[in-house]
N, CA and C atoms as an extended XYZ file, in Angstrom:
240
Properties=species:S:1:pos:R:3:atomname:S:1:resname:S:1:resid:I:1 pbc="F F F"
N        -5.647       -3.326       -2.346 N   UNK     1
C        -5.620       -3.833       -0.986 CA  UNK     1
C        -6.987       -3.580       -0.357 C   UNK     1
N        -7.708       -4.946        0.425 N   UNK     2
C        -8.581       -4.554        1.068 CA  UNK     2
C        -8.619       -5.007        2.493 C   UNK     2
N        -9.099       -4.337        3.099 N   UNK     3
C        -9.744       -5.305        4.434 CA  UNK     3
C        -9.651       -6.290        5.099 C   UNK     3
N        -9.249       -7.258        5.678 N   UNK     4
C        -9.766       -8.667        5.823 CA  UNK     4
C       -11.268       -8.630        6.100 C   UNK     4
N       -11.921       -8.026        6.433 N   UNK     5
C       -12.728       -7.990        7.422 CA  UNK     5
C       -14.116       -7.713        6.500 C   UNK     5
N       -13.382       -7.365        4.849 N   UNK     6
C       -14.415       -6.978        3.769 CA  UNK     6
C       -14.509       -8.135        3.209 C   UNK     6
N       -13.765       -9.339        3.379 N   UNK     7
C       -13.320      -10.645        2.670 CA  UNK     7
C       -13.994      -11.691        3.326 C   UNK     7
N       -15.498      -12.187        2.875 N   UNK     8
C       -15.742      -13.648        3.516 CA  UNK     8
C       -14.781      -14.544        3.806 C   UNK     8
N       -14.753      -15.254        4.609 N   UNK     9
C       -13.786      -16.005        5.117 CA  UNK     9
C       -14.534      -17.486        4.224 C   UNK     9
N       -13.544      -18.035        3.517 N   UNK    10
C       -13.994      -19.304        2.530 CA  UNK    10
C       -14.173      -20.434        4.066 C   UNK    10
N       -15.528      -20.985        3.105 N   UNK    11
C       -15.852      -22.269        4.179 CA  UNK    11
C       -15.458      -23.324        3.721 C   UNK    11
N       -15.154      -24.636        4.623 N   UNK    12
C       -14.459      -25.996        4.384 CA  UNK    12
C       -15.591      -27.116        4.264 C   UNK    12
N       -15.853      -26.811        3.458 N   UNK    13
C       -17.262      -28.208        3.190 CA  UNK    13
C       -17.343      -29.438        3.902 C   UNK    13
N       -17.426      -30.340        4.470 N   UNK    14
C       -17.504      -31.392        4.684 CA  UNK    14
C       -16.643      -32.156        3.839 C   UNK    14
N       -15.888      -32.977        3.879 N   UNK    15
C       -15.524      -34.040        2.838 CA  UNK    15
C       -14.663      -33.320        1.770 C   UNK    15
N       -14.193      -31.943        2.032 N   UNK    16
C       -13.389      -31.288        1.092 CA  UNK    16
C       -11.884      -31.495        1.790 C   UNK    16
N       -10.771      -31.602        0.959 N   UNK    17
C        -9.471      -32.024        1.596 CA  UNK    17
C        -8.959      -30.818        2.529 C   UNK    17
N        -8.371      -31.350        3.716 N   UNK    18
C        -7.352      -30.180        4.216 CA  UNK    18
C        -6.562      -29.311        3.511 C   UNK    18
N        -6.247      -27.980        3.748 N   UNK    19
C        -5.340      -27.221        3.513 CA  UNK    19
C        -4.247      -28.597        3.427 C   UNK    19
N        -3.318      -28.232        2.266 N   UNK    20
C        -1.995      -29.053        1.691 CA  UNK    20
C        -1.077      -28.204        2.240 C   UNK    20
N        -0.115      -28.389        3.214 N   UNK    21
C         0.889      -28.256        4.216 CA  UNK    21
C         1.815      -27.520        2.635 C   UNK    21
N         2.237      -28.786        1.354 N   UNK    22
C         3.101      -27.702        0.437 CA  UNK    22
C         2.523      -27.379       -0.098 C   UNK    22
N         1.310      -26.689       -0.108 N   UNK    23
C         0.824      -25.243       -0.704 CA  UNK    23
C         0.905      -24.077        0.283 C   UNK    23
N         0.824      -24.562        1.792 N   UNK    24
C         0.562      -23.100        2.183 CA  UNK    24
C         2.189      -22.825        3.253 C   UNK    24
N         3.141      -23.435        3.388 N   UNK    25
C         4.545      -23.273        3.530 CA  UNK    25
C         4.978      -22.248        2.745 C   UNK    25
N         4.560      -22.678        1.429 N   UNK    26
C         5.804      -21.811        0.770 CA  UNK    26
C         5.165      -20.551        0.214 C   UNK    26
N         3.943      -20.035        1.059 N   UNK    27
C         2.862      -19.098        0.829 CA  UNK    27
C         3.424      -17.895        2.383 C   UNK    27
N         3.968      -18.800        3.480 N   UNK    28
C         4.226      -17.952        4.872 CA  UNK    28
C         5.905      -17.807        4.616 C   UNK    28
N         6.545      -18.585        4.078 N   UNK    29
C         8.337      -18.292        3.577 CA  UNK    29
C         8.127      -16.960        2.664 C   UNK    29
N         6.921      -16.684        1.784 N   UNK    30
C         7.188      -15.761        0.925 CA  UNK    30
C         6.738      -14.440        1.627 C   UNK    30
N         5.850      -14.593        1.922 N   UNK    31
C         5.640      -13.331        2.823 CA  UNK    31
C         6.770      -12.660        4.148 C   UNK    31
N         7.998      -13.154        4.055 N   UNK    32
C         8.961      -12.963        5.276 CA  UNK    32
C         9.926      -12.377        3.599 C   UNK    32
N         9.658      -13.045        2.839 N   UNK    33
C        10.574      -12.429        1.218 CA  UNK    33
C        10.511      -10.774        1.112 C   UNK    33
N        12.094      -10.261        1.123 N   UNK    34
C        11.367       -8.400        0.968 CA  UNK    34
C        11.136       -8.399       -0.387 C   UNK    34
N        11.095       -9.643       -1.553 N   UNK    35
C        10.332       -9.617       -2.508 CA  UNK    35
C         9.285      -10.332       -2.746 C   UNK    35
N         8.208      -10.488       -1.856 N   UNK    36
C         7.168      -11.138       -1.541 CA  UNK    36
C         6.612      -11.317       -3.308 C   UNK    36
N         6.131      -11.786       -3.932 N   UNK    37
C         5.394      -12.280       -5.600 CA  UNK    37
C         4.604      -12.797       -5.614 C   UNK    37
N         3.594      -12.752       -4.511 N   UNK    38
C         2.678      -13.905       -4.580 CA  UNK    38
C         1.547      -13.149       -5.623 C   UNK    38
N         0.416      -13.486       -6.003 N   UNK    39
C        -0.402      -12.835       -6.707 CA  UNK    39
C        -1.282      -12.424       -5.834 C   UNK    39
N        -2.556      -11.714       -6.363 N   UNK    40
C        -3.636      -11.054       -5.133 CA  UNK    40
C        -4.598      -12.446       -5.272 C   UNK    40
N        -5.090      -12.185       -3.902 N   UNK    41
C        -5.896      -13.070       -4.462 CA  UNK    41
C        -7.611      -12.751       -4.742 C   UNK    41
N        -7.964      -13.565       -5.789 N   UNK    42
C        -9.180      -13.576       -6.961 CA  UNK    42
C       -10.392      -13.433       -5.952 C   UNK    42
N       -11.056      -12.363       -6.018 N   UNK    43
C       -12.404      -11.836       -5.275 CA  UNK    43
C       -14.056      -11.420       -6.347 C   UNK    43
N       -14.618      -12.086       -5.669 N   UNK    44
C       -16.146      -11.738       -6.340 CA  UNK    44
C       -16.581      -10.487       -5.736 C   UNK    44
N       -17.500       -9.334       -6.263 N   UNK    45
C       -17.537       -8.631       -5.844 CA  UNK    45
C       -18.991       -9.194       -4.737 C   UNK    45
N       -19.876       -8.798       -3.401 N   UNK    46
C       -20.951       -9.663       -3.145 CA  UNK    46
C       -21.734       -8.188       -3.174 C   UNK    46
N       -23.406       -8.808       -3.743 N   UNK    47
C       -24.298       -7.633       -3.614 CA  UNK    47
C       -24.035       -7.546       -1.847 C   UNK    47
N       -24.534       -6.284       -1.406 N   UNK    48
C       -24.837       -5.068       -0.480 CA  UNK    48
C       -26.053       -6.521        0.372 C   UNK    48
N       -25.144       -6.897        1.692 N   UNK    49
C       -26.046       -7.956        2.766 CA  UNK    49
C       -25.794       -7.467        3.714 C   UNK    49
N       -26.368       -8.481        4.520 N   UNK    50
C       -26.095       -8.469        6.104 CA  UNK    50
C       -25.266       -8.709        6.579 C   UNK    50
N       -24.388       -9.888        5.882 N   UNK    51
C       -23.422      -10.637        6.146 CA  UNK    51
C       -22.069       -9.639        6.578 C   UNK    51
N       -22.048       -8.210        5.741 N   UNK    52
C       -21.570       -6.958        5.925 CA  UNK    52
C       -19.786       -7.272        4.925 C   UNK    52
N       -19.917       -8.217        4.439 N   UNK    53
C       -18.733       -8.765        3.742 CA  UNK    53
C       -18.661       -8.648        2.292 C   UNK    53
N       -18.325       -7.915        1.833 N   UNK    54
C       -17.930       -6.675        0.425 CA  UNK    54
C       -17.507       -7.881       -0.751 C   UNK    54
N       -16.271       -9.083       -0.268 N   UNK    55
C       -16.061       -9.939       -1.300 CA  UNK    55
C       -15.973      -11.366       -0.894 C   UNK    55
N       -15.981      -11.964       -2.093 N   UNK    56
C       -15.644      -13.706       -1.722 CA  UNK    56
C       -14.723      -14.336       -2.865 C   UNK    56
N       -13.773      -14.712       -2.084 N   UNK    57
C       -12.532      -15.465       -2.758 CA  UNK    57
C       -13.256      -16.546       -3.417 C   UNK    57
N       -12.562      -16.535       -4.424 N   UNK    58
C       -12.425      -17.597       -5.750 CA  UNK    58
C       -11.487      -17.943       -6.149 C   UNK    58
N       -10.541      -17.457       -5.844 N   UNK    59
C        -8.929      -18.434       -6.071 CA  UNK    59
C        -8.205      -17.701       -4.661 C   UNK    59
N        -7.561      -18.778       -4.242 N   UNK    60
C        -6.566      -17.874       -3.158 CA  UNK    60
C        -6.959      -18.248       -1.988 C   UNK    60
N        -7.839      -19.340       -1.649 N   UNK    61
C        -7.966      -19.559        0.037 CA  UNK    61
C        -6.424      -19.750        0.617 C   UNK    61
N        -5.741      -21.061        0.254 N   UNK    62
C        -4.674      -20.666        1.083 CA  UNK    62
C        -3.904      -19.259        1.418 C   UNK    62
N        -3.910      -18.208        0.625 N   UNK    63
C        -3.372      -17.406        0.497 CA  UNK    63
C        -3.914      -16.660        1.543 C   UNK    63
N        -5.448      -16.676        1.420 N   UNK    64
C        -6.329      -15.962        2.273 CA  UNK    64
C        -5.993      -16.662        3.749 C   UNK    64
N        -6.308      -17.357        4.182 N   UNK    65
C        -5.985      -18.252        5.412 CA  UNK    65
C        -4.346      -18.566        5.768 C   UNK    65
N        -3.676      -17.919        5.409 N   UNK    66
C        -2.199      -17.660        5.422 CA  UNK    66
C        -2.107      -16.309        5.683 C   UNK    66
N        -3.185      -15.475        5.449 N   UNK    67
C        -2.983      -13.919        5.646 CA  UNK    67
C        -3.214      -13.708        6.699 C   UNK    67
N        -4.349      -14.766        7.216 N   UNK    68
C        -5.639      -14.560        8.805 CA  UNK    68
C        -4.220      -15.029        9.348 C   UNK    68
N        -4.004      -16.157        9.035 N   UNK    69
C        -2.926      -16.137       10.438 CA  UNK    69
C        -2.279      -15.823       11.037 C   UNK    69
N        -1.384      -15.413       10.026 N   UNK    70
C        -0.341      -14.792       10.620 CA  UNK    70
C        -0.934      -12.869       11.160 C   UNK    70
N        -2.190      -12.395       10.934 N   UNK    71
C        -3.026      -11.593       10.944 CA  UNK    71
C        -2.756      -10.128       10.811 C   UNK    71
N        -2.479      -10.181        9.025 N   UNK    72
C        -2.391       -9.083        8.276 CA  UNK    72
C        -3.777       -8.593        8.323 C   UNK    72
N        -3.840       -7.297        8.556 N   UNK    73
C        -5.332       -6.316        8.334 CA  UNK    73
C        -6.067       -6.119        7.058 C   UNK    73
N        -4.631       -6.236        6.100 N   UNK    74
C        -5.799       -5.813        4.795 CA  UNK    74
C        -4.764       -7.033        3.601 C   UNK    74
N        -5.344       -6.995        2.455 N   UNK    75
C        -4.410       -8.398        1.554 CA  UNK    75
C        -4.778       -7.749        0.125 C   UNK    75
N        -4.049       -8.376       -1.112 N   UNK    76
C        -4.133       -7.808       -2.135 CA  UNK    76
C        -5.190       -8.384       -2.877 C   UNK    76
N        -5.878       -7.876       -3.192 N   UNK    77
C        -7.211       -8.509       -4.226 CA  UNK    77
C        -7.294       -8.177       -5.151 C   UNK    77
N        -7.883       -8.772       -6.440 N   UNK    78
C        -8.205       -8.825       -7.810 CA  UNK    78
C        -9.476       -9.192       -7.733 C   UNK    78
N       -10.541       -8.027       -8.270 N   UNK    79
C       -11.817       -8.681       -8.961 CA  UNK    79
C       -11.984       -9.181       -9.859 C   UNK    79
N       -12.569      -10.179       -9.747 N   UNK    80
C       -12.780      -10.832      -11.283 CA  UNK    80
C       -14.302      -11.048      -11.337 C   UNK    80
């Protein structure tokens, strides 16, 4: 578990599709689950910046942007 706050927040490119409504539904139903299963989600570790942000998602934006919202403090991560 880390941080949000250690977790770049993934950016939306221009011309990249919206968040998909059934991907991230059944991402906020599971988290209300008292057997929540989702996986952690996939983090790069980032060299030591300014930016002051420790990792950057590589799999798992919805997951990540499902966490901000509903605004959990810290989320499960996997380095890869």
């Amino acid at each position: 578990m880390v941080a949000m706050s250690d977790v770049e927040p993934p950016r939306r490119d221009p011309g990249i599709e919206p968040f998909k409504k059934y991907k991230l539904v059944p991402i906020l139903f599971a988290f209300r689950s008292p057997e929540c299963a989702l996986p952690p989600i996939c983090v790069q570790s980032l060299p030591t910046s300014r930016s002051g942000y420790r990792y950057r998602v590589q799999n798992g934006f919805h997951r990540y942007y499902a966490s901000a919202a509903v605004g959990f403090p810290m989320v499960p991560v996997r380095e890869i």
